[in-house]
MOPAC internal coordinates of N, CA, C and O (Angstrom, degrees):
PM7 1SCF
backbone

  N    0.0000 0     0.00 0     0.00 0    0    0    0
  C    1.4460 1     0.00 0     0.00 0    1    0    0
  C    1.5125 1   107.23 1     0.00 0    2    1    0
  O    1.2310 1   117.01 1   -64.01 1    3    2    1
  N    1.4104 1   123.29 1   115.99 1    3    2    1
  C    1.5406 1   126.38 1  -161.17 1    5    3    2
  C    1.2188 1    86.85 1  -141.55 1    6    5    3
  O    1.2310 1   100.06 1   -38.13 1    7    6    5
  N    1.2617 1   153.68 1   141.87 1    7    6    5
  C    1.8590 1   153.95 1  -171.70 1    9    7    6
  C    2.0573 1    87.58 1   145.02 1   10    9    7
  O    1.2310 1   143.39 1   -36.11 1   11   10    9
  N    1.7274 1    72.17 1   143.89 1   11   10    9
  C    1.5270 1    94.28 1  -174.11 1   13   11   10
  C    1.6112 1    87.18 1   -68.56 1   14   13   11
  O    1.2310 1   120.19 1   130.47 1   15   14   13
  N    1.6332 1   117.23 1   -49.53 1   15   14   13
  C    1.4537 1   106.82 1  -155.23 1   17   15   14
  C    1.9672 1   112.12 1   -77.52 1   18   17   15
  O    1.2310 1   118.67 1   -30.56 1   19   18   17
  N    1.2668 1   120.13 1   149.44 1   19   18   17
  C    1.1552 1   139.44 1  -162.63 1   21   19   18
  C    1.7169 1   113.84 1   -63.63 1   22   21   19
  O    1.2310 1   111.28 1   -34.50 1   23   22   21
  N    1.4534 1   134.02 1   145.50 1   23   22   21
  C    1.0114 1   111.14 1   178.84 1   25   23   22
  C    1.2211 1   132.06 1   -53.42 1   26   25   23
  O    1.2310 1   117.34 1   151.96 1   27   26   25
  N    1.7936 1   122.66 1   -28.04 1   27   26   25
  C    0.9546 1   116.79 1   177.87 1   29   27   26
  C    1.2950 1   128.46 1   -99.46 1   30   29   27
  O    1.2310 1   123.90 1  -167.99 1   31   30   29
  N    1.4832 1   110.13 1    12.01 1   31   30   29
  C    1.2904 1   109.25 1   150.69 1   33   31   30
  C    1.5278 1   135.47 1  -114.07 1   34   33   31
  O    1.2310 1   127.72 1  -155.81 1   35   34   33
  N    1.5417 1   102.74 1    24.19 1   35   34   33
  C    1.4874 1   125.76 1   158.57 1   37   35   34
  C    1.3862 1    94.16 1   -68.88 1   38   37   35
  O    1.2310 1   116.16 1   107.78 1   39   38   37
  N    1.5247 1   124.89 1   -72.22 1   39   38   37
  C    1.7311 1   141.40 1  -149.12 1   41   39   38
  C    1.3669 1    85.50 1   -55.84 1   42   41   39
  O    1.2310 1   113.03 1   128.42 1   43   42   41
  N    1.0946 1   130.78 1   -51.58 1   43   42   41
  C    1.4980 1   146.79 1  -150.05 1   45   43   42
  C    1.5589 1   114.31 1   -52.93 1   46   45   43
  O    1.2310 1   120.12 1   115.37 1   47   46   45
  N    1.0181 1   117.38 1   -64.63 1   47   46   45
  C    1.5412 1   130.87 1   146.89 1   49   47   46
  C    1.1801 1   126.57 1    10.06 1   50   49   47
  O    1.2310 1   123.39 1   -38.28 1   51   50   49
  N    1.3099 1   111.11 1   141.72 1   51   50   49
  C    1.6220 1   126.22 1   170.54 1   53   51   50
  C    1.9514 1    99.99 1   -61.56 1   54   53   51
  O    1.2310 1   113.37 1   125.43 1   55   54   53
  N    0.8017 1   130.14 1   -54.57 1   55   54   53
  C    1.6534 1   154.83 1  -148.69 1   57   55   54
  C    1.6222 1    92.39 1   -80.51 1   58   57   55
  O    1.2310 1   115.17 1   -72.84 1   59   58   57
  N    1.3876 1   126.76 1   107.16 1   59   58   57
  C    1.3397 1   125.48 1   158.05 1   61   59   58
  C    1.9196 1   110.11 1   -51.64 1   62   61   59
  O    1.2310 1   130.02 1   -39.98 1   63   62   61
  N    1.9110 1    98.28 1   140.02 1   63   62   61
  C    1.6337 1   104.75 1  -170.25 1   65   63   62
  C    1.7892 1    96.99 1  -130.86 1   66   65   63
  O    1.2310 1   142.48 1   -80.66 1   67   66   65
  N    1.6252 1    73.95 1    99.34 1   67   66   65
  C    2.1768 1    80.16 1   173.52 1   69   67   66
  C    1.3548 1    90.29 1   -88.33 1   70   69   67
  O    1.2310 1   126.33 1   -53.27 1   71   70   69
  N    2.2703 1   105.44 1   126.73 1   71   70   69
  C    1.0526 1   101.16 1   156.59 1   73   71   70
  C    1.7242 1   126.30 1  -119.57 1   74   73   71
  O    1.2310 1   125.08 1   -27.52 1   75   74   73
  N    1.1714 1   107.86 1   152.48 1   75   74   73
  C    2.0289 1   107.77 1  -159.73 1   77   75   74
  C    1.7769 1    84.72 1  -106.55 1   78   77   75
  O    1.2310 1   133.96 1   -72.95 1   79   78   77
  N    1.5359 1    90.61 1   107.05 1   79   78   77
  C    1.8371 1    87.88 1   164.03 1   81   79   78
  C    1.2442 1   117.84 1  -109.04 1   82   81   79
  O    1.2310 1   118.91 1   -50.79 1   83   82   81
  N    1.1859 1   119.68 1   129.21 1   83   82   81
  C    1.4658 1   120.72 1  -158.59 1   85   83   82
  C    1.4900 1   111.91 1  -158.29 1   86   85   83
  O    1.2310 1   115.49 1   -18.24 1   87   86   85
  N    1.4154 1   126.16 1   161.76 1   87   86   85
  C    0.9386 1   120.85 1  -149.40 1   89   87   86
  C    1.6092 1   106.81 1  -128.60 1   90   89   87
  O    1.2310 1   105.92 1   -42.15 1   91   90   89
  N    1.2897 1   143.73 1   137.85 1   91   90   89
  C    1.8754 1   147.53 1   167.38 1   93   91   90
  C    1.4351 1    98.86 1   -35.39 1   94   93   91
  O    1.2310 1   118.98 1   128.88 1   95   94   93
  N    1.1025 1   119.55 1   -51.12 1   95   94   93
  C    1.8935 1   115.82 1  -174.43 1   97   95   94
  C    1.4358 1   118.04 1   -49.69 1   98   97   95
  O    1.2310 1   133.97 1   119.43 1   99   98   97
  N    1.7896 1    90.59 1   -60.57 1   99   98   97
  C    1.6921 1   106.34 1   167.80 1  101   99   98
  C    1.6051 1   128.96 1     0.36 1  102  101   99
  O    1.2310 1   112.50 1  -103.66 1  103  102  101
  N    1.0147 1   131.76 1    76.34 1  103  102  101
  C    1.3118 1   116.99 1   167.77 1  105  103  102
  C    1.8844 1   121.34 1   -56.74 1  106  105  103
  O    1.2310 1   128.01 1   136.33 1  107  106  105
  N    1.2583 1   102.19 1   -43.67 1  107  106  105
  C    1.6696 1   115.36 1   162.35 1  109  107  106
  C    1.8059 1   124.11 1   -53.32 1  110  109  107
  O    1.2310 1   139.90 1   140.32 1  111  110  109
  N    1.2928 1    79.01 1   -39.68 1  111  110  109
  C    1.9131 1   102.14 1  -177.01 1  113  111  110
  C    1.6491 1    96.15 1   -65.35 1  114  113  111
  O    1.2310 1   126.32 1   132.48 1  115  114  113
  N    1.4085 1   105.45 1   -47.52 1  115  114  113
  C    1.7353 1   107.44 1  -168.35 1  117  115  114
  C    1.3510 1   105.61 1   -68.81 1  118  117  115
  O    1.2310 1   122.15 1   124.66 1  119  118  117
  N    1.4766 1   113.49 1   -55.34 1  119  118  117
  C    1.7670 1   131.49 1  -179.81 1  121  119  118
  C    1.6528 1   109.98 1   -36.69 1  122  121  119
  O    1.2310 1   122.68 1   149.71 1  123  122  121
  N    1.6256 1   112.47 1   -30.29 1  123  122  121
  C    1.6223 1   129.01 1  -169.37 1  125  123  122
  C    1.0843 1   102.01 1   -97.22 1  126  125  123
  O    1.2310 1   108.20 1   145.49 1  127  126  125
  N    1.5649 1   139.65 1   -34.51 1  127  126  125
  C    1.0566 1   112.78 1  -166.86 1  129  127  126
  C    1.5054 1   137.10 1   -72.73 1  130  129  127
  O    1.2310 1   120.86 1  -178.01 1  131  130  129
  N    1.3303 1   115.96 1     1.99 1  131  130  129
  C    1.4703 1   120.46 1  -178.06 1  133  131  130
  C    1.8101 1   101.87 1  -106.23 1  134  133  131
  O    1.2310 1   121.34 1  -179.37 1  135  134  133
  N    1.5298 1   115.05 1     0.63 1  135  134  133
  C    0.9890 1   113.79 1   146.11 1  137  135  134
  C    1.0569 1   152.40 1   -54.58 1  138  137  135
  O    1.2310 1   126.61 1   113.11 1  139  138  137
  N    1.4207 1   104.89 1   -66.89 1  139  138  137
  C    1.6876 1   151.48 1   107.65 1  141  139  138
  C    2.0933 1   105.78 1    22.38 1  142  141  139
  O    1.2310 1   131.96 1   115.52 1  143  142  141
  N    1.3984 1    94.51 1   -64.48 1  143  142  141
  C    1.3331 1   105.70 1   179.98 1  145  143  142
  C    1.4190 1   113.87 1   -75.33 1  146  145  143
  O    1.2310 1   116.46 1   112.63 1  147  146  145
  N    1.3498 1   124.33 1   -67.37 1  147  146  145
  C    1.0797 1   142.36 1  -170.56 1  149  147  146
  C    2.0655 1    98.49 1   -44.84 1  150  149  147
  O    1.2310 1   133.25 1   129.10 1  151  150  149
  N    1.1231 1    92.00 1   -50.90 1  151  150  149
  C    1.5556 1   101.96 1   178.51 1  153  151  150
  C    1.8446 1   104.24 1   -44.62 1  154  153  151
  O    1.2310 1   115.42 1   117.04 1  155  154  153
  N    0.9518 1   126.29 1   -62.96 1  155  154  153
  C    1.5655 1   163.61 1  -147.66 1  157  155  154
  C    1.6070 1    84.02 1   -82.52 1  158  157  155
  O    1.2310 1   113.11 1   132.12 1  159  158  157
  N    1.5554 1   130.63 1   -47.88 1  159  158  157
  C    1.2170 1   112.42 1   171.81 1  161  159  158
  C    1.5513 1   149.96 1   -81.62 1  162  161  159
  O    1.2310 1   142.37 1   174.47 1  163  162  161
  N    1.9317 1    74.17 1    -5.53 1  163  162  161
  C    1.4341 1   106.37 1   178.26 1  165  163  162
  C    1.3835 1   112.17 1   -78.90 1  166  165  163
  O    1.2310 1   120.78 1   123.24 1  167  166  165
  N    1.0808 1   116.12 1   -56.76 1  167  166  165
  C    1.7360 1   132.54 1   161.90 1  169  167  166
  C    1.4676 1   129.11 1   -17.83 1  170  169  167
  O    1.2310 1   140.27 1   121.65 1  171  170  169
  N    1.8539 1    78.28 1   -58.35 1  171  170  169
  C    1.5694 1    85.18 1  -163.24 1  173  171  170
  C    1.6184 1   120.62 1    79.07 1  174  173  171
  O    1.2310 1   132.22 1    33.00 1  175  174  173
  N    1.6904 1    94.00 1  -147.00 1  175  174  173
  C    1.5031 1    93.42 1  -170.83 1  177  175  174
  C    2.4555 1   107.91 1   -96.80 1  178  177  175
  O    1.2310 1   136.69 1  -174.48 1  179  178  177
  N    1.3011 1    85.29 1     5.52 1  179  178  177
  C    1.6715 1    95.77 1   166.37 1  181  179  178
  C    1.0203 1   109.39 1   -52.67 1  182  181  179
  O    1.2310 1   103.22 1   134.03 1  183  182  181
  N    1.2620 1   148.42 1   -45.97 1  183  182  181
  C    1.5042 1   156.86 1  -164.78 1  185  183  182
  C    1.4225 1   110.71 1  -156.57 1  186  185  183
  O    1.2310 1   134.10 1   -60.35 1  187  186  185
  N    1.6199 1    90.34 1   119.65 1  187  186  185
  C    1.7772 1    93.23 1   158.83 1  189  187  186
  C    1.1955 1   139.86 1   -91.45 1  190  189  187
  O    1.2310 1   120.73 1   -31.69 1  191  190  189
  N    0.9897 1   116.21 1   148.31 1  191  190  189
  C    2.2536 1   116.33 1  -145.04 1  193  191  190
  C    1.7982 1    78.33 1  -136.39 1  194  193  191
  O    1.2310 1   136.16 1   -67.37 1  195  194  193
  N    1.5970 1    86.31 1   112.63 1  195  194  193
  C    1.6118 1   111.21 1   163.78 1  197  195  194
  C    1.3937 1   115.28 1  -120.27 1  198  197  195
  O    1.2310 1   120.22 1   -34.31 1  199  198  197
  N    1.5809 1   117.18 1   145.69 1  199  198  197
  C    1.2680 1   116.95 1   179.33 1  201  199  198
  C    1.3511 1   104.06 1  -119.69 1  202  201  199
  O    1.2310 1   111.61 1   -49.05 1  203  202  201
  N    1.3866 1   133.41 1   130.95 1  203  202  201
  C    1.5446 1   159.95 1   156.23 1  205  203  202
  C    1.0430 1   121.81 1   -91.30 1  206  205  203
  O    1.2310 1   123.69 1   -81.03 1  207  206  205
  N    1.2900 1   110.53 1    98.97 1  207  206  205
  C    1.6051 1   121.75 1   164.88 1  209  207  206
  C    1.1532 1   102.84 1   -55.80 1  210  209  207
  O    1.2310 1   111.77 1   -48.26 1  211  210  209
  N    1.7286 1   133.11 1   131.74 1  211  210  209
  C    1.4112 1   128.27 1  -169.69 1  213  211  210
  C    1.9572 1    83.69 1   -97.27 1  214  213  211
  O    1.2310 1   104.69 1   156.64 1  215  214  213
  N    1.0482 1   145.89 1   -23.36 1  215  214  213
  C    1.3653 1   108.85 1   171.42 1  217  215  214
  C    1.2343 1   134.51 1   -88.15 1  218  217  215
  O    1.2310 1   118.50 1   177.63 1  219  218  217
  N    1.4492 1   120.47 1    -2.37 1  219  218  217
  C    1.3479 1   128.18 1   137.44 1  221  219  218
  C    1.4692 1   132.71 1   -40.59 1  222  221  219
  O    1.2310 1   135.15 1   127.12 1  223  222  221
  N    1.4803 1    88.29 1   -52.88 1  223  222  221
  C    1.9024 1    91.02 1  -176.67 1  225  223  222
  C    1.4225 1   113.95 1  -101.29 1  226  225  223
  O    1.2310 1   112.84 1  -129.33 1  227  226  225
  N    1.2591 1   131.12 1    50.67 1  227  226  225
  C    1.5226 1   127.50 1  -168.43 1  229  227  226
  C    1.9346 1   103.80 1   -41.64 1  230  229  227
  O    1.2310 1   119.73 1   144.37 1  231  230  229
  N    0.7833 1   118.12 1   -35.63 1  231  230  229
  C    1.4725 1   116.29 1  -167.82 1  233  231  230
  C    1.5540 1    96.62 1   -70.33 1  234  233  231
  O    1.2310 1   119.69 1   134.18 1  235  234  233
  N    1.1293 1   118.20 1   -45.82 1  235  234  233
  C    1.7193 1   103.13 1  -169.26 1  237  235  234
  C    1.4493 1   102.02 1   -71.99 1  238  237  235
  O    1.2310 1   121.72 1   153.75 1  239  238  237
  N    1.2796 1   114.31 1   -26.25 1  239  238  237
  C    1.6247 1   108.45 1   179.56 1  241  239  238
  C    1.5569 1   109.32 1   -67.17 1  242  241  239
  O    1.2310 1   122.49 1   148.19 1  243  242  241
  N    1.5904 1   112.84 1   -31.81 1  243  242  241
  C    1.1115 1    98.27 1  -175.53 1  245  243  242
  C    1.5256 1   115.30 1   -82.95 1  246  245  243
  O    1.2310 1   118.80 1   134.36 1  247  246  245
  N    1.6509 1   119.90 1   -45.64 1  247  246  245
  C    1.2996 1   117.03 1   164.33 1  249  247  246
  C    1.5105 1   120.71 1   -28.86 1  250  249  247
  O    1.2310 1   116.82 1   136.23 1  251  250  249
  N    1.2301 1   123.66 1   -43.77 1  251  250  249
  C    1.4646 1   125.69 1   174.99 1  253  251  250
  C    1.7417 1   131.68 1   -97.56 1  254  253  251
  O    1.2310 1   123.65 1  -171.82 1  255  254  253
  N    1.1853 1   110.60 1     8.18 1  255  254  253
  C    0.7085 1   147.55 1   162.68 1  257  255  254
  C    1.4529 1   113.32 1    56.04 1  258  257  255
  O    1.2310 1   118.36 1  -131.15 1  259  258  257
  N    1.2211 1   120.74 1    48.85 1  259  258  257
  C    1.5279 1   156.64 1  -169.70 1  261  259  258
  C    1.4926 1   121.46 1   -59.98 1  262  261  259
  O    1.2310 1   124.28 1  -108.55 1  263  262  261
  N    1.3167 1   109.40 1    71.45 1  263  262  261
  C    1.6163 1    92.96 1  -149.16 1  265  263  262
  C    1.7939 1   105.31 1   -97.79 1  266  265  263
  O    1.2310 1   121.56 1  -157.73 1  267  266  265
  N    1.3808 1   114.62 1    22.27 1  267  266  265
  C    1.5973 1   130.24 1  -154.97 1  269  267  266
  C    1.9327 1   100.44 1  -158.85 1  270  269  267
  O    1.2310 1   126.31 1   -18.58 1  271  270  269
  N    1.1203 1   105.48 1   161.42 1  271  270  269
  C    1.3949 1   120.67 1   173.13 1  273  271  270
  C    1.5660 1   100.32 1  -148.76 1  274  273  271
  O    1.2310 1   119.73 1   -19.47 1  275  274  273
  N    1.4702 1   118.12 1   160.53 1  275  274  273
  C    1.4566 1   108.29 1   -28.25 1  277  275  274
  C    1.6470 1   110.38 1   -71.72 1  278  277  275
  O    1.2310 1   127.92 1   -20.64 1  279  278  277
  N    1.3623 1   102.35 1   159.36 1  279  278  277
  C    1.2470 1   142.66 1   155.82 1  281  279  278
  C    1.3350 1   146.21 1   -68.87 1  282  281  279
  O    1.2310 1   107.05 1  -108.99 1  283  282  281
  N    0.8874 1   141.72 1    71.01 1  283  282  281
  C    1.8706 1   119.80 1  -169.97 1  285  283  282
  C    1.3697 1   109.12 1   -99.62 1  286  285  283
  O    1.2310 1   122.87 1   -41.67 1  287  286  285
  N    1.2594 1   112.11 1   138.33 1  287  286  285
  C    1.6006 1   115.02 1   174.93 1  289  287  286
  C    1.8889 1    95.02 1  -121.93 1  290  289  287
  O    1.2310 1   110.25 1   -36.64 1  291  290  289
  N    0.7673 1   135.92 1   143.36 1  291  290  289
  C    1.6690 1   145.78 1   120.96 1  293  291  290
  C    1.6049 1   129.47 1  -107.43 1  294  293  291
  O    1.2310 1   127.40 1   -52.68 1  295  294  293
  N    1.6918 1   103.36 1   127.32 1  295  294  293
  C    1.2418 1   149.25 1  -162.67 1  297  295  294
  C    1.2755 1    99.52 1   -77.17 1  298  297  295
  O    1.2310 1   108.71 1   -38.25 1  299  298  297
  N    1.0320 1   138.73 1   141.75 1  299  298  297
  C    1.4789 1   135.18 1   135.86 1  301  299  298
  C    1.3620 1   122.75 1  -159.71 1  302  301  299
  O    1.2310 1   122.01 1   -74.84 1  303  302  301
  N    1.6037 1   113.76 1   105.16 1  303  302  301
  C    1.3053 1   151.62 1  -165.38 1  305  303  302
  C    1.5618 1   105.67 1    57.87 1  306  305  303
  O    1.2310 1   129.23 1  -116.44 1  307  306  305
  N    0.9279 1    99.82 1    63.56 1  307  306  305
  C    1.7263 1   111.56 1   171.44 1  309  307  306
  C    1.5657 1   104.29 1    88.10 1  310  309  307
  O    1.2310 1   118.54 1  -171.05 1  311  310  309
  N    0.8464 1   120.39 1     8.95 1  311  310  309
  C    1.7232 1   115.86 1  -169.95 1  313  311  310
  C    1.5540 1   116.97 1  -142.04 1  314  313  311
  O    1.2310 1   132.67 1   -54.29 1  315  314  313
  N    1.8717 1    93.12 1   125.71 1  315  314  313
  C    1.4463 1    86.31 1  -170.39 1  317  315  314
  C    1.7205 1   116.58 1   -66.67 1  318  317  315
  O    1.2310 1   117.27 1   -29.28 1  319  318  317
  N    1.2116 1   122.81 1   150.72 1  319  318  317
  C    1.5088 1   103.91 1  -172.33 1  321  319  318
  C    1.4562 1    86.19 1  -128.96 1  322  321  319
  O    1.2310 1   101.09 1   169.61 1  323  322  321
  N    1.2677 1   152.01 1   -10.39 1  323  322  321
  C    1.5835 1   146.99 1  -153.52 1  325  323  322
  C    1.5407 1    96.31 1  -168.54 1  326  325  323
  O    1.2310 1   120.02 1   -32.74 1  327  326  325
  N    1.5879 1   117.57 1   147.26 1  327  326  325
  C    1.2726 1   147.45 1  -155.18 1  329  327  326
  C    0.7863 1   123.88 1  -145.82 1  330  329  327
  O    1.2310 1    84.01 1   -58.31 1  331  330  329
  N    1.6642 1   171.84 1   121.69 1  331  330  329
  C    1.8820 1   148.95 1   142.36 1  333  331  330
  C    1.7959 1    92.44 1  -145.38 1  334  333  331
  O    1.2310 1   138.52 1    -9.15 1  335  334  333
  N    1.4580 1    81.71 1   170.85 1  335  334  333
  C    1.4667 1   113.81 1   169.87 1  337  335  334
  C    1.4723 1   117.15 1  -102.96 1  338  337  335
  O    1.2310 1   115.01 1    -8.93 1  339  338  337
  N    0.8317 1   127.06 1   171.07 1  339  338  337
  C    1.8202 1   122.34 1   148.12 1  341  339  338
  C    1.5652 1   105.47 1    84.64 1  342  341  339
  O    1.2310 1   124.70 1     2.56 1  343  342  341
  N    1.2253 1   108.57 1  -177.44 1  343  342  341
  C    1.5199 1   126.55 1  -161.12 1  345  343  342
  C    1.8486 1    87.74 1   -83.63 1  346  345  343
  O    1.2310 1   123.00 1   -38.21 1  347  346  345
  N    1.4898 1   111.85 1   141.79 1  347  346  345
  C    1.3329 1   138.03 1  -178.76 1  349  347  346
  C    1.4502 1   111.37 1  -138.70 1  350  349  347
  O    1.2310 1   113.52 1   -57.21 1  351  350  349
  N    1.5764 1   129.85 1   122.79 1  351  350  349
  C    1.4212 1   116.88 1  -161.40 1  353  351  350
  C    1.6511 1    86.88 1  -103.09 1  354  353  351
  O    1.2310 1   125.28 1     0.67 1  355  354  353
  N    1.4758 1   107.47 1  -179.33 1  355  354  353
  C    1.8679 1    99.30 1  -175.38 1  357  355  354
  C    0.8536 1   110.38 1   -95.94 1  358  357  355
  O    1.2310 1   113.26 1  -163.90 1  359  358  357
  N    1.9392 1   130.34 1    16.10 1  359  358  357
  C    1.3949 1   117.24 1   149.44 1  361  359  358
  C    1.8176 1   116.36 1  -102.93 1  362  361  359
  O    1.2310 1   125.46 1  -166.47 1  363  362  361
  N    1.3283 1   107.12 1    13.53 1  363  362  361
  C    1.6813 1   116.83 1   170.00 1  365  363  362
  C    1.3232 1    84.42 1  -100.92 1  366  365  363
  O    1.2310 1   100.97 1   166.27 1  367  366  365
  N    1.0201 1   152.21 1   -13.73 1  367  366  365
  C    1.8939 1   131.85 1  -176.82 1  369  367  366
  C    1.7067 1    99.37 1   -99.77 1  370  369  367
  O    1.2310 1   123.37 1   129.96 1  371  370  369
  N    1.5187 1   111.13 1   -50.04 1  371  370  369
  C    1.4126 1    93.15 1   178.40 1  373  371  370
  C    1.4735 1   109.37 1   -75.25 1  374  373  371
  O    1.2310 1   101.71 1  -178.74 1  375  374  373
  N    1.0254 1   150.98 1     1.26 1  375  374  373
  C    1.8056 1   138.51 1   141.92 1  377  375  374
  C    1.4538 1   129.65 1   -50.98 1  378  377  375
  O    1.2310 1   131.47 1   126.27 1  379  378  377
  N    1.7420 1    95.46 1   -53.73 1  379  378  377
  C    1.3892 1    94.46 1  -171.25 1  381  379  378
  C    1.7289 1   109.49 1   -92.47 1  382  381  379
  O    1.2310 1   121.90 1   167.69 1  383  382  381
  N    1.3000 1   113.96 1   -12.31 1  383  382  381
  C    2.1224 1   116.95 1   155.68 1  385  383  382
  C    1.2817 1    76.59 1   -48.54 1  386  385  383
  O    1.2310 1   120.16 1    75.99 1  387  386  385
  N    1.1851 1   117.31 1  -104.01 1  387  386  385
  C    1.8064 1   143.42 1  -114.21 1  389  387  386
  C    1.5110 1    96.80 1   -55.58 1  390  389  387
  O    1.2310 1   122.64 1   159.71 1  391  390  389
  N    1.8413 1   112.54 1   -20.29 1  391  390  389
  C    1.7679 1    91.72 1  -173.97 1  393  391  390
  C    1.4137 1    87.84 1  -113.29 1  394  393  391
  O    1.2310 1   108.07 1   177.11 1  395  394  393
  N    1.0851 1   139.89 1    -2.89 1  395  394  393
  C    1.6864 1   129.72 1   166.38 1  397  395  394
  C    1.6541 1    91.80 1   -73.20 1  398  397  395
  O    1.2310 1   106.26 1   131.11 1  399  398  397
  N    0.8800 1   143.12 1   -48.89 1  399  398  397
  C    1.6660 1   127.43 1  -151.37 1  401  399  398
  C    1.3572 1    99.71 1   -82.02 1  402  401  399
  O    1.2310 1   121.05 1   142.35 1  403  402  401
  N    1.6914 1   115.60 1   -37.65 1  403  402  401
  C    1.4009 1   115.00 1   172.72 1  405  403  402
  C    2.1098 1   117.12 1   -45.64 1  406  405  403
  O    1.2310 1   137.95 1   132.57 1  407  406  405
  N    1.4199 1    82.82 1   -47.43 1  407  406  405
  C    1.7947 1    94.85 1   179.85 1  409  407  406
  C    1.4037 1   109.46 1   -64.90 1  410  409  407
  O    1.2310 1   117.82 1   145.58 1  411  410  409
  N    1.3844 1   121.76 1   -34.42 1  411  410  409
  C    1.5004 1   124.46 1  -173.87 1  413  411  410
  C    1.4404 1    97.34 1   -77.67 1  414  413  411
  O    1.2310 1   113.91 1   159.73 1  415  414  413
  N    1.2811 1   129.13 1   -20.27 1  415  414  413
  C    1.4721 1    98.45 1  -141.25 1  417  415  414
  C    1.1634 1   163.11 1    37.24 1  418  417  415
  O    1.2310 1   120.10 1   180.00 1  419  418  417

């Protein structure tokens, strides 16, 4: 996560922010990431898709209490609304966004 603007005013936003925290060791983390992308190209600018190395950011791992990679969290307007562990392909992320944001509103 490298952006001038702050984490909490990424979440903050009009713009739902799926984030993939994951780790270089990761064999799962690696296996996802062209998921990860592909997802992110599908999107577009509807949602922003950030990736967090969890040993870079120990604090967000700890704030969230992240005890596994990968991770997915999605944000929407400050509030986490969606959660998992484990491998997600980029048509299991665009299902379960598109009907969590529907439920959030």
């Amino acid at each position: 996560m490298s952006s001038g603007a702050s984490f909490g005013e990424l979440i903050n936003g009009e713009t739902p922010v799926l984030i993939d925290v994951y780790a270089d060791w990761c064999g799962p983390c690696q296996t996802m990431m062209p998921e990860i992308d592909r997802y992110a190209r599908s999107v577009g600018d509807r949602v922003k898709v950030l990736k967090v190395n969890v040993d870079k950011n120990p604090a967000l791992a700890n704030a969230y209490a992240i005890r596994g990679v990968p991770t997915l969290m999605l944000f929407h307007r400050g509030q986490l609304v969606w959660r998992a562990s484990g491998m997600h392909t980029a048509e299991q992320l665009m299902q379960v966004v598109e009907s969590t944001l529907r439920v959030a509103g």
